[in-house]
N, C-alpha and C positions, 0 to 999 in steps of 0.2 A: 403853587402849582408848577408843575412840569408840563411844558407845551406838547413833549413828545411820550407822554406817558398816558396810558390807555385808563387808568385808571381814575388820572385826573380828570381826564376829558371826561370820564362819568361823573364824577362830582361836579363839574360842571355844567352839565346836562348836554356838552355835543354830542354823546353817548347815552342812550337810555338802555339801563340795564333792568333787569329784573327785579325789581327793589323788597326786600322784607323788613328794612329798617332803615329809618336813616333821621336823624336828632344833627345840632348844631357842627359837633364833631366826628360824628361816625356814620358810614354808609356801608348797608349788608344790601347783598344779592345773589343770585343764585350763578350756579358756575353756570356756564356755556359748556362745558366739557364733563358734567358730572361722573364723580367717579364712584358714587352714591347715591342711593337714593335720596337721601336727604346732603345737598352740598352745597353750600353757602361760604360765601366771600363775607368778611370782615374788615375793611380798612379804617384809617383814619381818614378826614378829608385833609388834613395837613400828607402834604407829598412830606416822604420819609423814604427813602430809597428802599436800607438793608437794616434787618436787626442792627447791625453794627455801626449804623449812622443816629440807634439812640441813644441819648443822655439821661443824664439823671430828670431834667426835667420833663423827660418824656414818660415816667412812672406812671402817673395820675393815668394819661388817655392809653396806657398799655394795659392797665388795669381795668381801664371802662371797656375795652376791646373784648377782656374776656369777659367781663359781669354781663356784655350785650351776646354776646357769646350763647350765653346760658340760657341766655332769656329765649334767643330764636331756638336756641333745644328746645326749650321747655313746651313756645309754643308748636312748634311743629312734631312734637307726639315722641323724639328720641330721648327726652333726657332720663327718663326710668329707666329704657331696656338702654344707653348708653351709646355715647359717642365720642370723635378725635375730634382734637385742636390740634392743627399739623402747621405749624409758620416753616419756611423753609429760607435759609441765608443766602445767597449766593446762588452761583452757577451748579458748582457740585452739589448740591443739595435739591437741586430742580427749581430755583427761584427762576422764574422767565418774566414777569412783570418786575421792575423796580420801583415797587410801593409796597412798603409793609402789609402784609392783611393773612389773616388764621384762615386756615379752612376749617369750614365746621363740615365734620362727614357721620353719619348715621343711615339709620333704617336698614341697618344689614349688619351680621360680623363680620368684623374688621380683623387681621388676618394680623398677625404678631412673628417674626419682624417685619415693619414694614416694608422694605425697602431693599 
């Protein structure tokens, strides 16, 4: 855990987020900011900064990130008509938390290029 990281302090419970998921390693919840109708956060509970602070042993829960992924589509009605996994790196990129986590975005079209 990161003491100054908002993210941790929700896996911790000083923070109560909106929760749709959360098992020994991963916590999903719903954005604050949604930029969708359907917008959900995906972390690990392991603090991980940036994509680029994982390793190889990081596979396995990068993997579980997206299969949990599918599953909160699946249950919240988008994964037919379809939806984004949007991880973003960095500053340039729009990463403003330092903790890895997807966004899951649905329940609308999503507009190509992103960004």
């Amino acid at each position: 855990m990161a003491a100054d990281c908002l993210f941790c302090k929700m896996v911790s419970g000083a923070i109560q987020p909106n929760k749709v998921y959360e098992d020994n390693d991963v916590l999903a919840f719903r954005d604050i900011n949604p930029q969708a109708p359907v917008h959900v956060l995906v972390i690990p509970k392991r603090h991980i900064a940036t994509v680029n602070d994982l390793t190889d042993a990081d596979a396995a829960l990068v993997g579980k990130l997206t299969l949990i992924a599918k599953k909160i589509a699946a249950e919240l009605g988008v994964a037919d008509s379809g939806y984004r996994l949007v991880s973003n790196c960095n500053a340039d990129a729009g990463q403003s938390v330092w903790h890895i986590h997807l966004h899951l975005l649905g329940g609308r079209g999503l507009q190509w290029p992103p960004g």
